[in-house]
Residue, then its C-alpha position, 0 to 999 in steps of 0.5 A: x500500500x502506498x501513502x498519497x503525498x503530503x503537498x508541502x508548501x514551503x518555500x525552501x532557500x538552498x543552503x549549506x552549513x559548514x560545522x567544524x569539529x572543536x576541540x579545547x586548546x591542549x595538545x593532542x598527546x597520544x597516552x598509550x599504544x597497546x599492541x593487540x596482543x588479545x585478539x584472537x583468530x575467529x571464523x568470521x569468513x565461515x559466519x553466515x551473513x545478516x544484513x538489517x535495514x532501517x528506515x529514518x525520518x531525520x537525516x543524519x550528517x554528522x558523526x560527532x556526538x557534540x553534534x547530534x541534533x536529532x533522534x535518527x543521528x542518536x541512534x545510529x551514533x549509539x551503535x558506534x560509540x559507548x558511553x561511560x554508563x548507558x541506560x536500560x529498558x527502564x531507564x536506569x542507568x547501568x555500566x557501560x564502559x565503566x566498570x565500577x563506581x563509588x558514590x560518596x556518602x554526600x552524593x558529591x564525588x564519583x570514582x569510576x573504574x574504567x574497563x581498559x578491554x575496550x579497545x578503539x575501532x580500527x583507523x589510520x588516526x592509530x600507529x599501524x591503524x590498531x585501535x588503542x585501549x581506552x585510557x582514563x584520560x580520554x574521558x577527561x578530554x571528551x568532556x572538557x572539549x564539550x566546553x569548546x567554542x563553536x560547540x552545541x551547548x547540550x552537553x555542556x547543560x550535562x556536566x555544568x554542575x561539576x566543579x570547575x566546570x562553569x568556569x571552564x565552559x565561560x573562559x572557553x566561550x568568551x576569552x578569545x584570545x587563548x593567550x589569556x586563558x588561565x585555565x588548562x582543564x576542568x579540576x572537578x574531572x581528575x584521572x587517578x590513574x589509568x583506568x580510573x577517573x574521578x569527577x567531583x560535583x558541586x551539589x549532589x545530582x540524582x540523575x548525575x549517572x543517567x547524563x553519563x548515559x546521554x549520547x552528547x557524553x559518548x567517549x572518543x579517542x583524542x587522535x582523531x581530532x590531530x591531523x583531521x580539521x573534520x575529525x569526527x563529523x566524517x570519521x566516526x571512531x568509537x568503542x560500540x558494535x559497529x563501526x562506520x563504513x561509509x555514507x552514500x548519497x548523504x542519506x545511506x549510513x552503512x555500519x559494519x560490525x566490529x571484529x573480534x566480538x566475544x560470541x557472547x555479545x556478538x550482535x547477529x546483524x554483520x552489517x546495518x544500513x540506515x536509510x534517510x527519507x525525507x518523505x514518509x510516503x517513499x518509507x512506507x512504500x519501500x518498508x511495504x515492498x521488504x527493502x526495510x526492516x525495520x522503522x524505529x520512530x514512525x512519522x505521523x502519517x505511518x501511524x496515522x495510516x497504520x495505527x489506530x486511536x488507541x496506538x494499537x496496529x490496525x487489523x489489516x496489518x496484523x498479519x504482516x507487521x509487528x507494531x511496538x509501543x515504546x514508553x518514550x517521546x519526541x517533544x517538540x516545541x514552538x516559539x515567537x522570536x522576540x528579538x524579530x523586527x518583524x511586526x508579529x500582530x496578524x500572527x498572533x491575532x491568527x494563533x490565537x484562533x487555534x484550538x487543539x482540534x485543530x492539530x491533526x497530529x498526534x501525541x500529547x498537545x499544548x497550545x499556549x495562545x491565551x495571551x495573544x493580543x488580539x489587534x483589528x488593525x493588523x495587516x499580514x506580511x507576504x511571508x513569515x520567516x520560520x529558522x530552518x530545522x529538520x525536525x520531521x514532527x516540526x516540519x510535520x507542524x510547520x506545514x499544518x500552521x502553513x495551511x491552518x494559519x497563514x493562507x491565504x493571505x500570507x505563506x510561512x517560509x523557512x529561512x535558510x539557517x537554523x538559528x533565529x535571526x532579526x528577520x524570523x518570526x517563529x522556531x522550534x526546539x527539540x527534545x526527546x523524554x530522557x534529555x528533557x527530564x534532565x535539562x527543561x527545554x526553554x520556557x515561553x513556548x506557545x505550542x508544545x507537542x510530545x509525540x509518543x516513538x512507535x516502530x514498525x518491522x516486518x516479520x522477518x525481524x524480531x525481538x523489538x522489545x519496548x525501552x523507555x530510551x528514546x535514542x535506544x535500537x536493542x541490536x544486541x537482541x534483533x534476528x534476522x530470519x532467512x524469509x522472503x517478504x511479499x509486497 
């Protein structure tokens, strides 16, 4: 079955946006090169192959976990990198590449115990292109490049509450002379050793160890960042299961499992394609036909089309694909630009004739317009600037504010970056129910939208199992069975 196209009425301004991976002002210094003297002789040659497909509904462009601005890149970013902690089906954090932690008695100080048997993916950033063990330090430079001018602010909202590290971020952001810099690092992060890091708080956090858990904290090797000005961004080096191959036509991710997998925590998938599509009509169709498995968020016209008003998997597809709920949302929010120069009376007189009925997307709405002034006098302009994001349930919105709002006496036009300027009259913000209970989204919005993460497979995959953790693909328990889909 195939969706009818969603006409999409928005002016798009081409544009490009060149990020450049940031790094704080040390030096780069190589810590330990072990040769890989534990690895032994496997029989991958003799495995049997499985190949899983998934279908995204964000893009994802960039590898580098300080820039991973939406679901789709959180996923694919956790299957390549690990984090010190990582959260379970409940949500709860549990180790990961630590191996032990002790919490001080006034919850302040944590001493975490590394498991130096991770090793780094393979790359040329390596002496003889060996992967080197993970060393304490490493940790300690991840998060203090968070603090980095020209990086997202996401993980530094993480770790602002250990000590030092405010100060750091500050004298990172704004003392642009790095000869005036005084500070080398953050002094609540210290390496005691080799395997152990310490890292101390100013007030005792409860959720301290689920922000470990968050993919903005995933750890890399400092190599990649010395002799590549994009570092990351393209070469992705991390601990997880799979390691990045390459990108296709910038929208096909392809992950190869990582060698030298213990039997016990192999994944079976050898290699795992995750496929962008800007249109949810080309996902369902190519989902439909078997050339994707798996869809881990649907969009809102899939589970319009598939689910029905209690979430559950219509009748007529029952038979042919398998629908899991997860205890998760997308939270996406909208806001008036202040600062525009634009005069914003007819819009606000249009949003404030919205009521919830109105929305036809689903998931938990709040709409926030009773105090919107309404003007008589108020005269539209030929278009309101909206800044640029390719958030699919804010593009989703967008186009419903578009038809719902703004025709036929003006149009809603996206401007071509992704930040307000003086020029755009609304923006969204995103969020995801993990990241928003450690760190609120900005107050003052006027539309709020949770939408509940639904993924869809086809028969020849199982063991989808319900998590709580929005950016959470559970590889380590998904089957590939050797049967043939039929359209």
């Amino acid at each position: 079955m195939k969706l009818s196209n969603r006409t999409l009425l928005f002016f798009l301004i081409p544009f490009a946006i060149l990020l450049h991976s940031c790094g704080t002002s040390n030096d780069i210094v190589v810590v330990e090169q072990v040769a890989r003297t534990d690895i032994e002789e496997t029989e991958e040659d003799d495995e049997q192959y499985f190949e899983l497909t998934i279908g995204l509904i964000d893009p994802v462009r960039n590898f580098d976990p300080l820039f991973a601005r939406n679901l789709s890149t959180k996923r694919t970013l956790s299957l390549i990198y690990d984090g010190l902690f990582k959260l379970n089906e409940e949500g709860e954090p549990v180790p990961n590449l630590a191996s032990d932690v002790t919490v001080s008695d006034d919850g302040i100080e944590y001493i975490i115990t590394i498991n130096r048997d991770n090793f780094y993916h393979d790359s040329r950033v390596f002496t003889a292109g060996l992967g080197r063990r993970i060393h304490a330090s490493d940790i300690k430079w991840a998060f203090e490049r968070t603090a980095g001018a020209g990086v997202p602010p996401m993980a530094s909202e993480l770790l602002m509450n250990v000590t030092g590290y405010e100060n750091y971020y500050q004298e990172q952001r704004n003392v642009y002379d790095e000869r005036n810099r005084v500070l080398d690092g953050v002094n609540g992060i210290q390496v005691v050793d080799s395997e152990t890091i310490r890292i101390v708080l100013n007030e005792e956090d409860p959720e301290f160890l689920h922000k470990l858990a968050s993919p903005y904290l995933f750890i890399y090797p400092r190599e990649v960042l010395r002799d590549d000005d994009e570092g990351l961004i393209t070469n992705p080096i991390g601990t997880g299961l799979y390691t990045f191959n390459r990108l296709e036509n910038d929208r096909n991710v392809v992950l190869i499992r990582k060698e030298n997998l213990d039997a016990d925590e192999r994944p079976q998938p050898n290699r795992i394609n995750l496929t962008y599509f800007a249109s949810e009509s080309e996902l369902f169709q190519r989902f439909a036909d078997g050339d994707i498995d798996w869809i881990p968020e649907l969009g809102p016209e899939i589970l319009m089309q598939v689910t029905d008003s209690d979430y559950g998997l219509q009748q007529a597809y029952q038979d042919t694909y398998d629908l899991v709920n997860h205890n998760a949302e997308r939270i996406t929010t909208f806001y008036l630009n202040t600062r525009s120069i634009v005069n914003q009376d007819w819009l606000k007189n249009r949003l404030a004739l919205l009521t919830n009925e109105d929305i036809t997307l689903r998931g938990d709405l709040t709409l926030r317009n009773e105090d919107f002034e309404l003007t008589e006098e108020a005269e539209p302009k030929e278009e309101y600037f909206v800044a640029y994001t390719d958030n699919y349930i804010a593009r989703a919105l967008l186009t419903e504010l578009h038809n719902l709002v703004f025709l036929p006496e003006s149009s809603l036009v996206f401007f071509d970056i992704r930040v307000p300027t003086r020029r755009t009259s609304i923006f969204t913000q995103f969020s995801d129910s993990i990241h928003e209970r450690l760190k609120e989204l900005p107050d003052g919005y006027w539309l709020r939208l949770d939408s509940k993460i639904l993924s869809l497979n086809n028969q020849n995959i199982e063991g989808v199992e319900t998590t709580t953790v929005p950016w959470h693909l559970q590889i380590e328990n998904i089957r590939v069975l050797d049967i043939e889909i039929t359209p």
